[in-house]
Structure formats: C-alpha cells, structure tokens
C-alpha positions as a Markdown table, in Angstrom:
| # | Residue | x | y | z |
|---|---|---|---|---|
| 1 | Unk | 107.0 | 133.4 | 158.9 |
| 2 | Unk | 108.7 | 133.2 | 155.4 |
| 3 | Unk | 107.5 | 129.6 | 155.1 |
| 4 | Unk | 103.5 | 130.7 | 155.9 |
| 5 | Unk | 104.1 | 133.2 | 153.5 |
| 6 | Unk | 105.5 | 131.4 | 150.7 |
| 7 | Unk | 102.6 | 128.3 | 151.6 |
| 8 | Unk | 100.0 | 131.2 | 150.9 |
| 9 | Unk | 101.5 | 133.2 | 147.9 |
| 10 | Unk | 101.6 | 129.0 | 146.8 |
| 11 | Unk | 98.3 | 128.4 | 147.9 |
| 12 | Unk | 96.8 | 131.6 | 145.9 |
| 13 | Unk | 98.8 | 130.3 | 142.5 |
| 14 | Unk | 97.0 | 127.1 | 142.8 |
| 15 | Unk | 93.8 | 128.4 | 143.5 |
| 16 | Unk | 94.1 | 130.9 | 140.5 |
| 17 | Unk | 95.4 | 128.6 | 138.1 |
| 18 | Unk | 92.3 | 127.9 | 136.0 |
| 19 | Unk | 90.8 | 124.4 | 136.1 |
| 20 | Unk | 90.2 | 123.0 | 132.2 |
| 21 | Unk | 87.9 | 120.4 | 131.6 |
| 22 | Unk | 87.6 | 119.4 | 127.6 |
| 23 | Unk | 84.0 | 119.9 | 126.2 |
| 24 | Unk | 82.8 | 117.4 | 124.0 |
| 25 | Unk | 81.4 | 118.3 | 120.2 |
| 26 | Unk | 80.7 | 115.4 | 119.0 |
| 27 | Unk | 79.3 | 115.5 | 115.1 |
| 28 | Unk | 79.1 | 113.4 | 112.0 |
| 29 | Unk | 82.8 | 113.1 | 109.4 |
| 30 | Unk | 83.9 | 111.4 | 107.2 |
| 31 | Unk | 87.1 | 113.3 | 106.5 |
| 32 | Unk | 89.8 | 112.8 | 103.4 |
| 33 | Unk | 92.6 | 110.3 | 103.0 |
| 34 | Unk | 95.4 | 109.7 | 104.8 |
| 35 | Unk | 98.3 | 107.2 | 105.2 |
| 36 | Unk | 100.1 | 104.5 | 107.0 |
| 37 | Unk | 103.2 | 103.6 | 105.4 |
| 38 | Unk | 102.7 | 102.7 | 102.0 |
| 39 | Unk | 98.8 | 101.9 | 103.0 |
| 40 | Unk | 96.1 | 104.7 | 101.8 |
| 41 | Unk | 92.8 | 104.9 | 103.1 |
| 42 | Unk | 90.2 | 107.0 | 102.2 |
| 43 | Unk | 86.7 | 107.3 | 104.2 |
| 44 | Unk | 83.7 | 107.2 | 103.0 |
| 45 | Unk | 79.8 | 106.9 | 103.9 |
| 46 | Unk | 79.0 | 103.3 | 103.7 |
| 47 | Unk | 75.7 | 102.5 | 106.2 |
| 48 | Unk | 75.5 | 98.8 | 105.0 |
| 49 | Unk | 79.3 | 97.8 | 106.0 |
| 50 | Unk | 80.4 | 93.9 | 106.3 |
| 51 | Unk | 84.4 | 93.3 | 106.6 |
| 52 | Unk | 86.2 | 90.7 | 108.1 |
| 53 | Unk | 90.2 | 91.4 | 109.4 |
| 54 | Unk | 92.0 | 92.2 | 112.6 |
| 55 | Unk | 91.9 | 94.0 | 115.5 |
| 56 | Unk | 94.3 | 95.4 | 118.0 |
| 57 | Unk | 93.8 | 97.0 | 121.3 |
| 58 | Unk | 93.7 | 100.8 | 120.4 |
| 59 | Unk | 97.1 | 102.2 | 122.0 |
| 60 | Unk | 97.0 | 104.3 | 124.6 |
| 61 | Unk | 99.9 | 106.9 | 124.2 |
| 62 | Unk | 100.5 | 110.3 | 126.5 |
| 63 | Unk | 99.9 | 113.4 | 124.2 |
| 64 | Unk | 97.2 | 112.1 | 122.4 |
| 65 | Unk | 93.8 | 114.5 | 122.0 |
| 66 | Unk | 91.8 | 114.3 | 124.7 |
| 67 | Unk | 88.7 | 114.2 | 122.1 |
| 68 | Unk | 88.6 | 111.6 | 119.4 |
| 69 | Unk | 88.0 | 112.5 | 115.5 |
| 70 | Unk | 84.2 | 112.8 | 116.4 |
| 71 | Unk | 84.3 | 115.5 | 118.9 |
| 72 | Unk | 83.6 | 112.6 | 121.9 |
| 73 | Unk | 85.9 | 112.6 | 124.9 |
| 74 | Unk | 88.4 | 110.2 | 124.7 |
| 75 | Unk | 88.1 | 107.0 | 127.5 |
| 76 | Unk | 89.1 | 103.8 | 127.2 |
| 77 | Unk | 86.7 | 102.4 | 129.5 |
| 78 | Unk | 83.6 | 102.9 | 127.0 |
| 79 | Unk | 82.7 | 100.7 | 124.2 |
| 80 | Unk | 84.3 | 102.5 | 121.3 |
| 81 | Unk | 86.6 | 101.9 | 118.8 |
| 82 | Unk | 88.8 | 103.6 | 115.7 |
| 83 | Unk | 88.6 | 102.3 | 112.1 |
| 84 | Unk | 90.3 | 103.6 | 108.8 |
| 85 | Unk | 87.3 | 104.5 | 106.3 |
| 86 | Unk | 83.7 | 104.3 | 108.1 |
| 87 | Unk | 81.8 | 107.5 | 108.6 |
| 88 | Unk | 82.3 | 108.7 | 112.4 |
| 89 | Unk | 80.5 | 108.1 | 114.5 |
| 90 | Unk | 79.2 | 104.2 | 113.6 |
| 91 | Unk | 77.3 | 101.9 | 115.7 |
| 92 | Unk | 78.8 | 98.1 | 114.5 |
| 93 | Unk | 78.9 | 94.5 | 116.4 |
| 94 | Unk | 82.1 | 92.8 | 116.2 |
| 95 | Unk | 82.4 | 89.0 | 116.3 |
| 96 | Unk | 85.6 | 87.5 | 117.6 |
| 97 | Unk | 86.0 | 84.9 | 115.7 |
| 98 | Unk | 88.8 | 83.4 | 118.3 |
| 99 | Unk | 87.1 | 83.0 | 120.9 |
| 100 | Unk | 82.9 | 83.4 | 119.7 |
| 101 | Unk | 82.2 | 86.5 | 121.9 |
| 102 | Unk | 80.3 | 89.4 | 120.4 |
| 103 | Unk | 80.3 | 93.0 | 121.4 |
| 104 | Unk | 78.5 | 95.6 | 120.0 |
| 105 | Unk | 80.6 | 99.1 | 120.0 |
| 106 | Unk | 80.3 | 103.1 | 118.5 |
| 107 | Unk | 83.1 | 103.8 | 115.9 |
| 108 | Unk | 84.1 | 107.5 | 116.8 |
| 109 | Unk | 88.2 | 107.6 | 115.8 |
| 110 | Unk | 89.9 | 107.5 | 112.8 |
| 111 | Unk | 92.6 | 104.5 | 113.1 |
| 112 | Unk | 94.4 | 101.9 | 113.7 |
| 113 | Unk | 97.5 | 103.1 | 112.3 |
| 114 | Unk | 98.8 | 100.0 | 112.2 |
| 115 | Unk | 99.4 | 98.5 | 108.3 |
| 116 | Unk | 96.6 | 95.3 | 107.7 |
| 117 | Unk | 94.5 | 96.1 | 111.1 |
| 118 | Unk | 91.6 | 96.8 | 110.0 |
| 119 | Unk | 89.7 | 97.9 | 113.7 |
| 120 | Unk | 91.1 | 98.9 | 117.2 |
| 121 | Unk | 88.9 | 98.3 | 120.1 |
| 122 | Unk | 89.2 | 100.7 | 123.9 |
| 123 | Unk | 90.5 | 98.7 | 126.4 |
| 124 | Unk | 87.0 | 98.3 | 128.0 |
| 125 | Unk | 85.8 | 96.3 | 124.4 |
| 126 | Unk | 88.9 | 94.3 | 123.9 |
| 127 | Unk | 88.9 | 93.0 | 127.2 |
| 128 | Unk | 85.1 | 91.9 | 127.3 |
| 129 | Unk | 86.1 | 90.8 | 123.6 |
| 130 | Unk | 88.8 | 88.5 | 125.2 |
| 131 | Unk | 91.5 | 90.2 | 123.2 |
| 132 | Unk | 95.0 | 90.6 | 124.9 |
| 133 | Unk | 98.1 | 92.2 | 123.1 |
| 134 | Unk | 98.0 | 90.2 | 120.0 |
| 135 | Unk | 95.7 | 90.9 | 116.7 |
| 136 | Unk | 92.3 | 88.7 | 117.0 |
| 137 | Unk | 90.1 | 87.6 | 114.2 |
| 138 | Unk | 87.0 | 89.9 | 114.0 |
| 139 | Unk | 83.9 | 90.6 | 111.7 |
| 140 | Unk | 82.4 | 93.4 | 111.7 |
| 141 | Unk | 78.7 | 94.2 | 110.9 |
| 142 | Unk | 77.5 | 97.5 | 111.2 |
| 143 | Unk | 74.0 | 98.7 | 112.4 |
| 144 | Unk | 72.5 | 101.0 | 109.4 |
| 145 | Unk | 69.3 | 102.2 | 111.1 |
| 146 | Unk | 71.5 | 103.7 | 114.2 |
| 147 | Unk | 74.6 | 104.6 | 112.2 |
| 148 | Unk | 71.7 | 106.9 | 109.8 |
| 149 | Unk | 70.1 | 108.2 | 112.3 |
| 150 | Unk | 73.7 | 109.5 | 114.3 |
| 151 | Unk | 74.6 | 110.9 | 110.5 |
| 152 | Unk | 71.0 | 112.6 | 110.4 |
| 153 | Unk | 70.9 | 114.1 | 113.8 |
| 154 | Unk | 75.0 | 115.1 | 114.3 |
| 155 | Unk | 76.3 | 118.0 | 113.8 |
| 156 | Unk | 77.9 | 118.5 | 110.0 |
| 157 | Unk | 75.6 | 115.0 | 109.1 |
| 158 | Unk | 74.6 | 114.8 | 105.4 |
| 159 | Unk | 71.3 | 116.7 | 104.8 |
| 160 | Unk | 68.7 | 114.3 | 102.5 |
| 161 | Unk | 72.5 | 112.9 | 100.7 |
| 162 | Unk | 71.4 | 109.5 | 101.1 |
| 163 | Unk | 70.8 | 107.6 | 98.0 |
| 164 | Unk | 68.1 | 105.1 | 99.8 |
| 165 | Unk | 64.9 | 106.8 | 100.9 |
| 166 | Unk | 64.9 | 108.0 | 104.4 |
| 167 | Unk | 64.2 | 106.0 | 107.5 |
| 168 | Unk | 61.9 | 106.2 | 110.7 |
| 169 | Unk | 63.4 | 107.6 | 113.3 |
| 170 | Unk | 64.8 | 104.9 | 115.7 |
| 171 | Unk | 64.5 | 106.3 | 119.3 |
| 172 | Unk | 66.2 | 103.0 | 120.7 |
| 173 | Unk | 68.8 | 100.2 | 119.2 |
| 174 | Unk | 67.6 | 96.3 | 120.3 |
| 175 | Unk | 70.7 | 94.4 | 120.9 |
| 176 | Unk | 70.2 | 90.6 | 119.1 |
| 177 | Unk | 69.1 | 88.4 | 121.4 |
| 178 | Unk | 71.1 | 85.7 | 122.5 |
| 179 | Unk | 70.9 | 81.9 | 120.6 |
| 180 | Unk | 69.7 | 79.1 | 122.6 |
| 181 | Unk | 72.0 | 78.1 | 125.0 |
| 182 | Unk | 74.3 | 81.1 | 124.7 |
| 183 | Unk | 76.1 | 82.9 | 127.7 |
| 184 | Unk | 75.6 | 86.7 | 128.1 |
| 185 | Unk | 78.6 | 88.3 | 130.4 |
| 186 | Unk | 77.9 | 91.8 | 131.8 |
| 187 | Unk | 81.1 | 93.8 | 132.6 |
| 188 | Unk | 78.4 | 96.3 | 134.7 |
| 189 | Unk | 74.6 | 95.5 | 135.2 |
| 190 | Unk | 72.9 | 97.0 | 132.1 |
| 191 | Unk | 69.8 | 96.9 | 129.9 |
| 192 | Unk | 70.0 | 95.2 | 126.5 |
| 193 | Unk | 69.4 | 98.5 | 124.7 |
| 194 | Unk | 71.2 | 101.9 | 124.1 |
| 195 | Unk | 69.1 | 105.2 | 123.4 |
| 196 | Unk | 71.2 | 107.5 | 121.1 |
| 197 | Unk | 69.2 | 110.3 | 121.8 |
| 198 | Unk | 72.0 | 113.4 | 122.5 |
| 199 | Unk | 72.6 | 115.4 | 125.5 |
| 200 | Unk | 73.1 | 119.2 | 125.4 |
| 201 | Unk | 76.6 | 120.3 | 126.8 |
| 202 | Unk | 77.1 | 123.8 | 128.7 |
| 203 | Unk | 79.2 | 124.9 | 125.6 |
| 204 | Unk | 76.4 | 124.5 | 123.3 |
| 205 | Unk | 77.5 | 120.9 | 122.1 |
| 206 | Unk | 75.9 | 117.7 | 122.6 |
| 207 | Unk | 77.2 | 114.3 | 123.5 |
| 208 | Unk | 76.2 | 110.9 | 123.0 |
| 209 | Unk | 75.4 | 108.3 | 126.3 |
| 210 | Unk | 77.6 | 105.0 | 126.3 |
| 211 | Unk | 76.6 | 101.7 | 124.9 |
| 212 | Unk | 76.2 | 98.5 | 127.4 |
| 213 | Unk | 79.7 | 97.7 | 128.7 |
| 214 | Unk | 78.2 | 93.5 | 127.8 |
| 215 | Unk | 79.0 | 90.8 | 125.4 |
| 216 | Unk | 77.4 | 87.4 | 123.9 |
| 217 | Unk | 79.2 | 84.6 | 123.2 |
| 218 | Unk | 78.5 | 82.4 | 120.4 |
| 219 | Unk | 80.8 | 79.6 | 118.4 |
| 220 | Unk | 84.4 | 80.3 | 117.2 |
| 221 | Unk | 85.1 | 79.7 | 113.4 |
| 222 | Unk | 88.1 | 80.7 | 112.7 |
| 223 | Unk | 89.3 | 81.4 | 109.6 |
| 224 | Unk | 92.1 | 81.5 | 107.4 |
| 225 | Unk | 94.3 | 85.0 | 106.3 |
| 226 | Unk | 93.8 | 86.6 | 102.7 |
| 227 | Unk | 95.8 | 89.7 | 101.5 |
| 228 | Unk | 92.9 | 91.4 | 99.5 |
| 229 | Unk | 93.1 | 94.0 | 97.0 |
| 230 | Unk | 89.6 | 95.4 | 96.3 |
| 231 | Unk | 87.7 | 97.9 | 93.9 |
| 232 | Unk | 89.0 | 97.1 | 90.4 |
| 233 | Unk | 86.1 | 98.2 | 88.1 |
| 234 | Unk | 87.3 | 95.7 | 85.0 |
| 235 | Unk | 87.7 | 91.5 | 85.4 |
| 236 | Unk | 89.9 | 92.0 | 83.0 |
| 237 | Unk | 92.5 | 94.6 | 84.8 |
| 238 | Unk | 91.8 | 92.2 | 88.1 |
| 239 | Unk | 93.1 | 89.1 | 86.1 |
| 240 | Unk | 95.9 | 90.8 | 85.0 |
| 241 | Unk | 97.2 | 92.1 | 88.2 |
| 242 | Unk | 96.3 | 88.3 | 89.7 |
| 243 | Unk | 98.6 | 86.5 | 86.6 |
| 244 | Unk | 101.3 | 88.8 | 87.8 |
| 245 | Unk | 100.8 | 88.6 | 91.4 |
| 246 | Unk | 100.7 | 85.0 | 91.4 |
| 247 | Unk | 97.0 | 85.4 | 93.0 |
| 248 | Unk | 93.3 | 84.8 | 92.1 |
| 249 | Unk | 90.3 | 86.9 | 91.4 |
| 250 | Unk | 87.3 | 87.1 | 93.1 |
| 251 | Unk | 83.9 | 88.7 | 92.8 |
| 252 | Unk | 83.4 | 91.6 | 95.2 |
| 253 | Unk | 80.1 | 93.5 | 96.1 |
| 254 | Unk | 79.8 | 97.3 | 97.1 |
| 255 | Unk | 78.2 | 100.4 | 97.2 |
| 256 | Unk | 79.2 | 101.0 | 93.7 |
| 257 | Unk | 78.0 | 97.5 | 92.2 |
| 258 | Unk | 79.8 | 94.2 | 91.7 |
| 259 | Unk | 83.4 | 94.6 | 91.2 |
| 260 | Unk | 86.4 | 92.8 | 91.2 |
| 261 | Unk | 89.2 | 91.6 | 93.8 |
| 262 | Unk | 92.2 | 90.1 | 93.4 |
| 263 | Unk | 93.3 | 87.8 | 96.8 |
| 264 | Unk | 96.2 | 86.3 | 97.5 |
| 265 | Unk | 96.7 | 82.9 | 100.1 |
| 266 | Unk | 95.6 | 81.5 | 102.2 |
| 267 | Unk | 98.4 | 82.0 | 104.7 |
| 268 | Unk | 98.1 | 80.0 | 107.6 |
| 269 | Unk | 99.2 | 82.8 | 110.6 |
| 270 | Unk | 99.6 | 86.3 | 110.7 |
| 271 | Unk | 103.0 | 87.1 | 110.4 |
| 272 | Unk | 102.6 | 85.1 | 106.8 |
| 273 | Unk | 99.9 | 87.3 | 105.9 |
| 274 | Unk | 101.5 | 90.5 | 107.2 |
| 275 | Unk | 104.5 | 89.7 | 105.1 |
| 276 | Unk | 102.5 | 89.0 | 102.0 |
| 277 | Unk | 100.9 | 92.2 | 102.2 |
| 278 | Unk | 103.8 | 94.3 | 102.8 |
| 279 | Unk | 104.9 | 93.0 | 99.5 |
| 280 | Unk | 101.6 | 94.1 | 97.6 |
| 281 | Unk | 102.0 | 97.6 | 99.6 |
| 282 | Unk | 105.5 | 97.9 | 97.9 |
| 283 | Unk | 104.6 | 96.7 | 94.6 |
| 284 | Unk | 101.7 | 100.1 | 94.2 |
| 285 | Unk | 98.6 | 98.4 | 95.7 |
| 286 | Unk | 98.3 | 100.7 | 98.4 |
| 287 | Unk | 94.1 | 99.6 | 98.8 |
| 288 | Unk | 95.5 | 95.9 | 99.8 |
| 289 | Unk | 94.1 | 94.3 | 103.5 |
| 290 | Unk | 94.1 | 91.4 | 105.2 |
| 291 | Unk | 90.6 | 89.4 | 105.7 |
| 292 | Unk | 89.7 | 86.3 | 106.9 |
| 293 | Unk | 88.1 | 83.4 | 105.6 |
C-alpha cells in the first residue's frame, strides 16, 4: 500500500513539474568586443566579407545556452556556424580548401574561441565539409543579398544604415551551380535553394527554416599559412612594425578603403603558424590572424 502510494504522490510530482521548451528570438547583432587570450575582436557589419583561415568543429560542451548569440536554437545537426566579427545572423559558402568540398552555411554564434581560428562549423557542416578534429583550410565568401535582407527583416536590424542604396527583396537564395564534371553529395534529399522568409513563434518571435544539409565538391588548392596583422591606416606605420617584426607589408582592401598589412611567413604547418602568432599576440598586436595563401 505504501509503495502505490508513494508511486502516485511520484507520479503527480512528475506530472506537475512543468515541461520547458526554449523559444527561439532570433534577430540581427552585431554586438561589442570581446577576447580570447591576448586576441581582441571586435564585430562589425561587413555584407561584402572575403577571408581565408581555419576552421574547427564548434565544441559541443554541457552548460552551454540552449540559444546561440542570434536568438536561434542551438543544434548541431543544422548548417550553421560561429565566427568572431561578422554581423549575426550571415549566410556565407565556405570552401575547404583540403579536400575541394563547398558548403554553404548561416553564421548565427559569436566564436570560435580558439586563438587564430577564424570559423567553427556544427557538426552537421564539418562533417559534410570532411573536417574531423583537426583545423582545415577554408575561405569564406559571404552572400550579401541574403545576409541584407536577414539584417533588414530581423529583429534589432539596421533601419536604412546601409551606406550602399537598398536592394530588392530577395524571396529565395540560388545555390551556384555545380562546374562541369563536379560531384554534388546530399547529406538528406533537398532542393538547391533556401527561402529565408521567417516563421512566427507562439511567443511572438520568429525563426528562420534551415539551409540544405548538401555540399559541392570542386579542386583542392591548398595553400600556405600567414600570421596577418591588418587595418594599419599609414604604409609608413605598417613598414615600421614589418622592419621590426622581421615581416613584410602588404596592400589590404576594406570597408574603409585600401589599407595596409603587415604578414609574416609563410610557415609551412599549423603549429608553425600558431606559434608565430602567439608571438605577435604577446608583442601588442592583438588584431593578428592566420590566413592562407
């Protein structure tokens, strides 16, 4: 009798504990600075975004936010992916320069926080990617007309801030087609495109429908490692810091105009290049990265 009883005064706990499920509310950030070791980043809109470096498999650690810096619900087994600086959320292809595949993936975390990586990928992306545990060498090309029309349409996007004029409204995003003679590998049968049209939530949010779980493959290139510091406004300051570096200077193009970087290398494997830009890190250039070339 005591044991039915206890079963039920059980059985009424369980059924009165109250069953959570997160809400998403996803909108448009770019948020302030922050810092990884002696490495400072700080976001900022850029719609036209090119890089090269490396990327890691995002880490999947207990105790972690269920919702990622955008407001969308954190799962690995969608085709998203954290970066240090870009507005969130970001619609970019990423090239695996390893291997030749090509995915193309939504930005909606702030990360990798680990020093000279300069994207990490969901498990789902790095495995169609053909990444395993170790950094692989990526570019990354972002979409502008998608990545706009998320900032215009989001939450807390910029209203009119955009110093080109506006843009159509793009109801659909065209993955490239394929080169002659190129494989496509489908994770999960899927059309070539991804509507970013929003959904309304229950708790008044909105979320954003997942991109094709599908990659291309293309040619490998390769590449070799360069620690990279970027943004100085003078030649003249850049060839200063390069004389005492030990490195050269090169001419760099950005939202603000041409500018000035000073690179160090080539290193011929990562660990060389990690090394190298620990020492820049220590020596005050806290904007130094690795890219590849």
């Amino acid at each position: 009798m005591k044991k039915a009883v206890l079963a039920c005064c059980l059985g009424v706990v369980a059924c009165s504990r109250p069953v959570t499920k997160v809400q998403p509310a996803v909108h448009y950030v770019v948020g302030s600075g922050w810092q990884v070791g002696n490495a400072w980043f700080y976001p900022r809109e850029n719609f036209s975004y090119q890089a090269t470096g490396l990327a890691v498999r995002q880490k999947e650690e207990k105790g972690s936010s269920p919702l990622t810096t955008d407001g969308e619900v954190r799962d690995a087994m969608t085709m998203t992916g954290s970066h240090p600086t870009l507005q969130l959320p970001a619609v970019v292809t990423v090239f695996n320069m390893d291997n030749g595949r090509e995915v193309t993936i939504r930005l909606n975390d702030r990360g990798p926080k680990e020093v000279g990586r300069v994207l990490g990928l969901s498990r789902k992306a790095a495995d169609l990617l053909g990444i395993g545990p170790n950094p692989a060498r990526v570019r990354i090309v972002e979409d502008e007309n998608t990545s706009r029309q998320l900032a215009e349409i989001l939450p807390g996007g910029p209203v009119l801030q955009i110093n080109t004029a506006p843009l159509e409204t793009v109801a659909q995003t065209q993955l490239d087609a394929p080169v002659a003679g190129a494989r496509v590998g489908r994770a999960v049968p899927s059309v070539q495109s991804a509507s970013i049209a929003t959904t309304p939530t229950n708790a008044g949010g909105v979320t954003l429908p997942d991109l094709p779980a599908q990659w291309r493959q293309g040619s490998p290139v390769g590449g070799q490692f360069w620690v990279e510091t970027t943004d100085f406004t003078s030649r003249y300051t850049a060839a200063r810091e390069a004389a005492r570096e030990g490195a050269t200077v090169v001419p760099s193009f950005t939202q603000q105009g041409k500018m000035w970087a000073v690179r160090h290398g080539p290193f011929a494997t990562i660990s060389e290049a990690d090394a190298a830009l620990k020492r820049s890190l220590a020596d005050g250039l806290t904007g130094s990265h690795i890219v590849v070339e």
